[in-house]
N, C-alpha and C positions, 0 to 999 in steps of 0.2 A: 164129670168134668165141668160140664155145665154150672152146676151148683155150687164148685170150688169158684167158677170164674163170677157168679152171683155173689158171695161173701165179699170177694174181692171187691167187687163193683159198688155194692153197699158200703161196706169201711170208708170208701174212697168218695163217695157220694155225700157221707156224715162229715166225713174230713174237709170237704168244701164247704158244706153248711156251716159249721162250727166257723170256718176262716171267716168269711162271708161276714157271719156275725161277729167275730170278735173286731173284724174291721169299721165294722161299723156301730160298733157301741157308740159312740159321741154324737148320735143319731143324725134325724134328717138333715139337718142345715150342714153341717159338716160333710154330707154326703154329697151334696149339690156344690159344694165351694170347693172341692178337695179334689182334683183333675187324678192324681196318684191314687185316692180312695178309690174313685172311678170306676180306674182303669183297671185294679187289682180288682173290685168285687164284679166288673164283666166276664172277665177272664175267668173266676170261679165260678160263678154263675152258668157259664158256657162251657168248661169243664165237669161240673156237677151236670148239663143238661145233657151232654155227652154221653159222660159214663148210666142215664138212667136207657138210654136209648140202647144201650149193651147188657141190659138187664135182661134173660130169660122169659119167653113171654108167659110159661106156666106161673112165674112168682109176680108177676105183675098182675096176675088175676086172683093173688091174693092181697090184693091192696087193691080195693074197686075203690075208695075212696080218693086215690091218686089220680090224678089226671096227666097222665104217661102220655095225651095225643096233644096233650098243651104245653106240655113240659117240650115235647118234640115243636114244636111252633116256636114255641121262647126259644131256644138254642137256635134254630133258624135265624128269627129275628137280630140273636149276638150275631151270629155269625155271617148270613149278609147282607144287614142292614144298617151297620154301623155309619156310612155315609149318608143313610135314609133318613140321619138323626134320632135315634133311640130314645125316649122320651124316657130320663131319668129320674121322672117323679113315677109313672108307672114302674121303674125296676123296686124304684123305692118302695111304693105301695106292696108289691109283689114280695121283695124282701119282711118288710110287715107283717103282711097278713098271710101269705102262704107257705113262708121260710119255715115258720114256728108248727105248723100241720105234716109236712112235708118230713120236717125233721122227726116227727114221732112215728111218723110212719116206718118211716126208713130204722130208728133204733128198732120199735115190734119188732119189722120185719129181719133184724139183725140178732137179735133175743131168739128170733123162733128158729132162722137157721144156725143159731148155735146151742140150741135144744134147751134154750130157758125154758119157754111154754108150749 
């Protein structure tokens, strides 16, 4: 059961990444002007950080590379610090530079439970 609700959890994880990104193709400046861009890539953001914290912790220790107790930090962060002012040049950076990591992670690790490699 576990392992069915893992696929699920992955699918759903890549499905926020992908959104995440496709919203944000017009890159930074757009990011920062764009109150709607925002609020849609928190939203997934804190939904994808969600669904990693429902991950199985046997398959999270096949991703040492992942940082699953930072990922749990960030969703915090969305979720109650949004009056604390969230600094959306660090979402941005974050989006950058660990979106793209995170995501390869997560396909592997989607490849291997559905018995690519």
């Amino acid at each position: 059961m576990s392992e069915d609700k893992d696929l699920i959890y992955l699918e759903h994880i890549l499905e926020c990444i992908e959104a995440v990104q496709s919203y944000t193709v017009k890159g930074q400046n757009d990011f920062l002007e764009n109150a709607l861009v925002q609020d849609a890539v928190l939203r997934r953001l804190q939904i994808m950080a969600e669904s990693t914290q429902r991950l199985s912790d046997s398959l999270k220790t096949q991703a040492p590379n992942v940082d699953w107790r930072g990922l749990a930090g960030f969703r915090n962060v969305l979720v109650h610090d949004y009056l604390g002012g969230i600094s959306l040049n660090r979402v941005w950076d974050s989006i950058a530079n660990n979106l793209p990591a995170l995501k390869s992670e997560v396909e592997l690790m989607l490849t291997k439970k559905k018995g690519g490699v």
